[in-house]
Phi, psi and omega in degrees: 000297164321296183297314143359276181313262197012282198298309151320322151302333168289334180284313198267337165321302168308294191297347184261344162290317194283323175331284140345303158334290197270310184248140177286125202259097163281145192240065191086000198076358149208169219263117204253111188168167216280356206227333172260323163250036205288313175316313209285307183298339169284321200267027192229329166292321180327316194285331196267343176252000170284293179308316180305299207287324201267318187287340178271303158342304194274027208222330204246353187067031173272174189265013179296313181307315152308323173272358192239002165323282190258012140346290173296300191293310145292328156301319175295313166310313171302307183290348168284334164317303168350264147008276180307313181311322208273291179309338161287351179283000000 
């Protein structure tokens, strides 16, 4: 069930980049977009195709997924850290 969620969270991770992409997403007084935020939003596909990867892995029974959930989790966690940081300047 949790890789499930995982993966699903990763789809909506993608769907809120491609968003950004096109119409720029205020944040806080800033501008969540490809010219303001470029780290952040690369390293925010990373994570979503990292969750997308670990939701496929379990999907397929391999024992990679298990080792790599938390992984995956913590990296989401950092890049929110990310984030947060980024929104406080």
């Amino acid at each position: 069930m949790r890789f499930k969620v995982l993966a699903v969270f990763g789809v909506i991770n993608l769907f809120f980049i491609v968003v950004a992409l096109v119409e720029p997403i205020s944040l806080a007084e800033h501008d969540y977009a490809w010219p303001h935020a470029a780290v952040l939003i690369l390293i925010q596909g990373l994570v979503a195709l990292a969750m997308l990867y670990v939701g496929r892995q379990k999907f397929a029974a391999a024992d990679i997924a298990d080792k790599t959930y938390p992984a995956v989790v913590v990296a989401y966690v950092l890049w929110l850290c990310m984030v947060w940081r980024w929104l406080a300047q």
